[in-house]
C-alpha positions in Angstrom: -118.0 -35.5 -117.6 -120.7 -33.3 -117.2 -119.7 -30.0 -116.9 -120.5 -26.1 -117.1 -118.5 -23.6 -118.9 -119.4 -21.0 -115.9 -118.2 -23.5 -113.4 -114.9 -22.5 -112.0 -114.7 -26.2 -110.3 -114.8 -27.6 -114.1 -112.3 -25.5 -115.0 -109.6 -26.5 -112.5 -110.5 -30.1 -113.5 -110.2 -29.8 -116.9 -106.6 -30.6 -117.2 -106.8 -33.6 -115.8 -110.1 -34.9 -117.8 -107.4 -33.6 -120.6 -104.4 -36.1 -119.1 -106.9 -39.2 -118.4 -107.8 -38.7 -121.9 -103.8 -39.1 -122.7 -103.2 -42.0 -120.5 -106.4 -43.6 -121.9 -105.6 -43.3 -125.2 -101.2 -43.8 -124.6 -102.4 -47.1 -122.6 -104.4 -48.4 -125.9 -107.4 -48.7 -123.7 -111.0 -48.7 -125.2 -112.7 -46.3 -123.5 -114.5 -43.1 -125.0 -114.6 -39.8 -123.0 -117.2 -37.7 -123.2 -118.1 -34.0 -122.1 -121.5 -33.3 -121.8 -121.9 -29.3 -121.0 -125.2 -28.6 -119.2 -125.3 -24.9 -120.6 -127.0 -27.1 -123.7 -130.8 -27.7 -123.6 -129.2 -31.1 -124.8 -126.9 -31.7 -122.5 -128.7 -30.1 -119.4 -131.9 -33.0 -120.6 -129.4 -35.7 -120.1 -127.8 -34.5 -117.3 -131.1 -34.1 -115.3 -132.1 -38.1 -116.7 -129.3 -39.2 -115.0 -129.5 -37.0 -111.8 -126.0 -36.2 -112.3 -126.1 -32.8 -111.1 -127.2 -34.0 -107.7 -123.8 -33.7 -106.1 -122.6 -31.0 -108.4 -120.3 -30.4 -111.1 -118.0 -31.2 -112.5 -119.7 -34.9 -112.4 -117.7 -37.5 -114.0 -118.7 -41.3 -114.4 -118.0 -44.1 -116.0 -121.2 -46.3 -117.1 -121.7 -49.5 -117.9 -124.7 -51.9 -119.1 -126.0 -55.1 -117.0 -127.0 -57.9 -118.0 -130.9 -57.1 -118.2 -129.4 -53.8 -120.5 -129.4 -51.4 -117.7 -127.6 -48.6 -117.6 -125.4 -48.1 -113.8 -122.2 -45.9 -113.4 -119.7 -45.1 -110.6 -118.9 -41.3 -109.6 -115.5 -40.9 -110.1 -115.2 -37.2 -108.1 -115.9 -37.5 -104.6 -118.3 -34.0 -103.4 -115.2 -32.9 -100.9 -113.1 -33.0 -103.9 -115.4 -30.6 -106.0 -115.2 -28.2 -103.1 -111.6 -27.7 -102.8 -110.5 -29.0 -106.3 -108.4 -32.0 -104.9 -108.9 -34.3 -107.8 -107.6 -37.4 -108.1 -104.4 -38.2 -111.0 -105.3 -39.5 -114.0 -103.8 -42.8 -113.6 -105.8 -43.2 -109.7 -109.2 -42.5 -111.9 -108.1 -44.9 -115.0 -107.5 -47.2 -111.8 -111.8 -46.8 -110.6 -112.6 -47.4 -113.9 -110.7 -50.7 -114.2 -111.5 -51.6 -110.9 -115.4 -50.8 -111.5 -115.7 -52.6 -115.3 -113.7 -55.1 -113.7 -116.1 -55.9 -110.7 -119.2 -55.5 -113.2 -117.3 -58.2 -116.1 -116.9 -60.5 -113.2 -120.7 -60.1 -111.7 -122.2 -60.7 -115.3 -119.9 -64.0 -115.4 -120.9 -65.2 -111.9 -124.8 -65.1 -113.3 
């Protein structure tokens, strides 16, 4: 998640980055969360890299690597969401994930 400590949208989500981190971890699945606050030089460096701060913030993604070791990602929060704090459950965003690994596992086999 990239994220602002001023940004009131960040804060409503903040719960629910806190359940999906439950239901990853209660579902024994292998996949590290990570907040990357853009109030930091550091994090604000990354953040720009990867353009997430073009559709705002909060920004959550999931990333992967390809098969030639490039990095791509899915947004997870939809923009309309971010403006009315709508968020999707925890389980519905474990669900993207899944379905987004799962799509990129299968590409890498069909090569």
């Amino acid at each position: 998640e990239f994220y602002s400590e001023m940004c009131g949208s960040c804060k409503a989500f903040t719960p629910k980055l806190e359940a999906l981190h439950k239901k990853i971890v209660s579902d024994k699945e292998d996949l590290p969360v990570y907040k990357i606050n853009i109030d930091d030089k550091d994090g604000m460096q990354l953040a720009s890299k990867e353009n997430a701060l073009e559709e705002g913030i909060p920004n959550l993604r999931v990333y992967t690597v390809d098969g030639e070791n490039k990095l791509q990602f899915k947004d997870l929060i939809e923009n309309e969401q971010r403006m009315d704090d709508s968020y999707d459950s925890p389980k519905k965003i474990l669900s993207k994930v899944k379905s987004f690994l799962k799509e990129k596992r299968n590409r890498k086999t069909d090569l």
